[in-house]
Structures are given as structure tokens and as C-alpha cells.
Backbone as numpy.savetxt, mean C-alpha at the origin, in Angstrom:
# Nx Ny Nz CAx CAy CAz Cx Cy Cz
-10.54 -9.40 -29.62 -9.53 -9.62 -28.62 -8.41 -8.59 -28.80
-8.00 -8.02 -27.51 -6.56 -7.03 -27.72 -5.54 -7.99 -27.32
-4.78 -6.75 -28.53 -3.19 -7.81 -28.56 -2.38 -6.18 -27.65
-1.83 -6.75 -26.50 -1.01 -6.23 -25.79 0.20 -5.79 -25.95
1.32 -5.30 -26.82 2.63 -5.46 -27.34 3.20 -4.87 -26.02
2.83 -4.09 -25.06 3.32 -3.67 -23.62 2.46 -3.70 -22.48
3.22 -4.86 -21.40 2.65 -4.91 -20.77 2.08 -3.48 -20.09
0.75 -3.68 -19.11 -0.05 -3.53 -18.42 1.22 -2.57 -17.03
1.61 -3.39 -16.51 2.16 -3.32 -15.70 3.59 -1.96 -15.60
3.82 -2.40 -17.16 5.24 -1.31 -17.73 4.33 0.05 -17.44
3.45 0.03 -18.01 3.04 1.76 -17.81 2.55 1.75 -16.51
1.90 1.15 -15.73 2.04 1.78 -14.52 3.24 1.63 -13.77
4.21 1.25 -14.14 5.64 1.74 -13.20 6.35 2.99 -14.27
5.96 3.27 -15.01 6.57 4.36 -15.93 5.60 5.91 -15.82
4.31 5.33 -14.74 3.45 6.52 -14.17 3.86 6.71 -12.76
4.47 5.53 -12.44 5.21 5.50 -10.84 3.77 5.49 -10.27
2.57 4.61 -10.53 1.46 4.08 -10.06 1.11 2.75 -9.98
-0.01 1.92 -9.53 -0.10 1.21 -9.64 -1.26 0.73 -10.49
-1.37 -0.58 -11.14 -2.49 -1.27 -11.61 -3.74 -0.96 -11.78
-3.88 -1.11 -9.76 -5.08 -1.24 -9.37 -5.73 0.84 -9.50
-4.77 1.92 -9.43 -5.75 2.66 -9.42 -5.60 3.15 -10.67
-4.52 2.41 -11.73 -5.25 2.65 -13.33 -6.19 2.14 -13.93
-6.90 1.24 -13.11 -8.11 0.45 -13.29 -9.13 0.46 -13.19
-8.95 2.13 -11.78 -10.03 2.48 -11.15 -10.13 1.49 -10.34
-9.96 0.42 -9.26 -9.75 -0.17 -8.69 -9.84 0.13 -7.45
-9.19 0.96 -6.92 -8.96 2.12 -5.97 -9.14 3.39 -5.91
-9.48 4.20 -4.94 -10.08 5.58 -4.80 -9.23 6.21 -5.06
-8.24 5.94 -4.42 -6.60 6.98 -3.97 -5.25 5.96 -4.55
-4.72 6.89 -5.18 -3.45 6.68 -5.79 -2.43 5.76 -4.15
-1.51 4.60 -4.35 -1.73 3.71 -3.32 0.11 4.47 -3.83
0.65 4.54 -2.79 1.96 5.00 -2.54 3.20 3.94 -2.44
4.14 4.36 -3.42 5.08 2.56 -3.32 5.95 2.69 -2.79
6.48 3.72 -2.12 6.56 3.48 -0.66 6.70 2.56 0.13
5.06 3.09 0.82 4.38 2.25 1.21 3.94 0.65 0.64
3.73 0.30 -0.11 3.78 -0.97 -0.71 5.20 -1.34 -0.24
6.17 -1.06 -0.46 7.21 -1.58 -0.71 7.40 -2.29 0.75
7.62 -1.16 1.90 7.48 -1.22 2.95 6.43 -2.62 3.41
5.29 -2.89 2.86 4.65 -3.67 3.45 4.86 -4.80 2.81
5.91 -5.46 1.66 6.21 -6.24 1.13 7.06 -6.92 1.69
8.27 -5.80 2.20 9.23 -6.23 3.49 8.98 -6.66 4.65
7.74 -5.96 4.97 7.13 -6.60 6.05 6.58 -8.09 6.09
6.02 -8.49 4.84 5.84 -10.02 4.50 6.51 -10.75 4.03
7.64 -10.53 3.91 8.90 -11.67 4.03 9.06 -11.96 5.28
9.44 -11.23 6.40 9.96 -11.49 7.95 9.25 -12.65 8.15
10.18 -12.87 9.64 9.59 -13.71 9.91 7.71 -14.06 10.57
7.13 -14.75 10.93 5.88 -14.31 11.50 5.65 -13.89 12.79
6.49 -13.93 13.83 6.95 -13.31 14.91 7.23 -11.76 14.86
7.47 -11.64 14.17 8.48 -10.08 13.81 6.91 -9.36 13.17
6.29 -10.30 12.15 5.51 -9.28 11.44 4.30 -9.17 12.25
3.84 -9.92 13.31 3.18 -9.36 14.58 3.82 -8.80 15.85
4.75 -8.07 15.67 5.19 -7.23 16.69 5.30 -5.97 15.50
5.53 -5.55 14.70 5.14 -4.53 13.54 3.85 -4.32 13.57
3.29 -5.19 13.17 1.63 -4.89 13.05 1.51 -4.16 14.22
1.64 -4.74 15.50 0.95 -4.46 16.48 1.28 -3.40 16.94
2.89 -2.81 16.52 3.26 -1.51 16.95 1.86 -0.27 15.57
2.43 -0.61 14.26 1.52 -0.19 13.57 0.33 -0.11 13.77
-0.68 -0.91 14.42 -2.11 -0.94 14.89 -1.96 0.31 16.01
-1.02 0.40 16.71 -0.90 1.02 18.14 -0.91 2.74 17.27
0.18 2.44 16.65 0.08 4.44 16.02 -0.94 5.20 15.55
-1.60 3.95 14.57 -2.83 4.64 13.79 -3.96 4.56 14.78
-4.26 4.00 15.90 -4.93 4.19 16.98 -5.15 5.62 17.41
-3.62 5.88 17.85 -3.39 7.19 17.84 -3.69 8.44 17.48
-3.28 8.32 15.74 -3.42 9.03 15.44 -4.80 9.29 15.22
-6.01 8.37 14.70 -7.32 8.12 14.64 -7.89 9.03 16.33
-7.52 8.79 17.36 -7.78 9.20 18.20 -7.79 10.63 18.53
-6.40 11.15 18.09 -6.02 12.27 18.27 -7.03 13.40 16.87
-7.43 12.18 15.78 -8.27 12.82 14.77 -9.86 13.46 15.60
-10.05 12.61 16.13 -11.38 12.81 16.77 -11.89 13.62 17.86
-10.42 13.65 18.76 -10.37 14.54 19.43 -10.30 15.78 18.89
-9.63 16.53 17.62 -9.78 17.65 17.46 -10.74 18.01 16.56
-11.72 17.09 17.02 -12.95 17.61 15.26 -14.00 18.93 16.89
């Protein structure tokens, strides 16, 4: 059994990463930022965080679109 004397968690905020892609967990290094941003987003209320989403669904549409168009 390992004995932990620092958390897990301390070094990935002292890599300014997360957990999951020191774990290999994830492909791509996940941006906290972004996390942060979507943390705020799940406090609101639930009204609010489907008019976000839905603007958010609407951009990356977009931009996905505009990807395809220039291949």
C-alpha cells in the first residue's frame, strides 16, 4: 500500500493541470480556464444554464461548420 504524504491533487495544481490528464485519463491537457468557466456555469440558475448552453451549442455549430467547409 502507498502512503501519500502529498496529496494527488497538490501537484496537479502546482503543474497548473489536471488529475485526469496526469492519469492519462485524457488525450489533451483540459484547460482551467475553461473548467473554471464551466463550473460557473453550474452554479446558475437552470434557466440561465440552458440559454448558455444553447448559445454555446450555436457557436461550436459554427465553427464545426465553417471547419468543413474549408477542408
Amino acid at each position: 500500500m502507498v502512503c501519500w504524504r502529498f496529496p494527488l491533487s497538490k501537484i496537479a495544481d502546482v503543474l497548473n493541470t489536471s488529475l485526469d490528464y496526469l492519469m492519462s485519463k485524457t488525450e489533451f491537457e483540459l484547460d482551467q480556464s475553461i473548467i473554471s468557466r464551466v463550473v460557473e456555469i453550474q452554479s446558475l440558475p437552470e434557466e440561465d444554464k440552458t440559454h448558455i448552453l444553447y448559445a454555446i451549442d450555436g457557436l461550436l455549430q459554427n465553427v464545426r461548420t465553417k471547419l468543413a467547409f474549408a477542408k
